[in-house]
C-alpha positions in Angstrom: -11.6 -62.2 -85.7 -8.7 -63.2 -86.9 -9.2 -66.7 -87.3 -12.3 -66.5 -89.1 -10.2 -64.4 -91.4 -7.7 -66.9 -92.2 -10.3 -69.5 -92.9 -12.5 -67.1 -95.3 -9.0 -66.9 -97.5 -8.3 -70.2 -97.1 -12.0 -71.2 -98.5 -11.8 -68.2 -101.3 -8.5 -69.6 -102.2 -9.8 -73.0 -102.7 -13.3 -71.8 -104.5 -10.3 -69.8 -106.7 -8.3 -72.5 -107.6 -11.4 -75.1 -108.3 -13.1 -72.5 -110.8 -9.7 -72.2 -112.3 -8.9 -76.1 -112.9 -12.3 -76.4 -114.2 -12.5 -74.1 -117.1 -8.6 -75.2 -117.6 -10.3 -79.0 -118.1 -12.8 -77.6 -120.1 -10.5 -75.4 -122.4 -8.5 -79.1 -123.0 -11.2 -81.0 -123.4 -13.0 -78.6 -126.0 -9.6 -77.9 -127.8 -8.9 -81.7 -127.8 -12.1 -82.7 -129.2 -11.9 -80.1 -132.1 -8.7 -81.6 -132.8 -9.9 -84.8 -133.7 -12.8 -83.2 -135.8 -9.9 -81.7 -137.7 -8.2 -84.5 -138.4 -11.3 -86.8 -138.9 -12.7 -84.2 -141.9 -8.9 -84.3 -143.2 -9.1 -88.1 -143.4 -12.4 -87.8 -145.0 -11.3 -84.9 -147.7 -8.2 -87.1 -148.8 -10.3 -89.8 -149.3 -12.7 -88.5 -151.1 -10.3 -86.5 -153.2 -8.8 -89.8 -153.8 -12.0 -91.4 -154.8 -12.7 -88.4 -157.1 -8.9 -89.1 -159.1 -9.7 -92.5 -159.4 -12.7 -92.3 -161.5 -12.5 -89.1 -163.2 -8.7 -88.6 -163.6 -7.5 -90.9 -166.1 
């Protein structure tokens, strides 16, 4: 009895551990990714605000 013990916490540690590295690559990836959508519509709003000064600021 007691070795099937050990190995069902051994198992529900490792289920434990993998469910937890997963969503941990998922929170990066997602928080990555909206990073660069940031920055990408920042790049885009200074352009534009630029294109805007140069023909109606004068």
């Amino acid at each position: 009895m007691k070795k099937s013990s050990e190995a069902f916490t051994l198992v529900d540690a490792v289920i434990g551990l993998t469910i937890i590295v997963m969503f941990s690559l998922l929170f990066i990836a997602i928080n990555s990714q909206l990073g660069l959508k940031v920055q990408n519509d920042q790049d885009r709003m200074v352009s534009q605000r630029e294109s805007y000064e140069r023909t109606y600021a004068k």
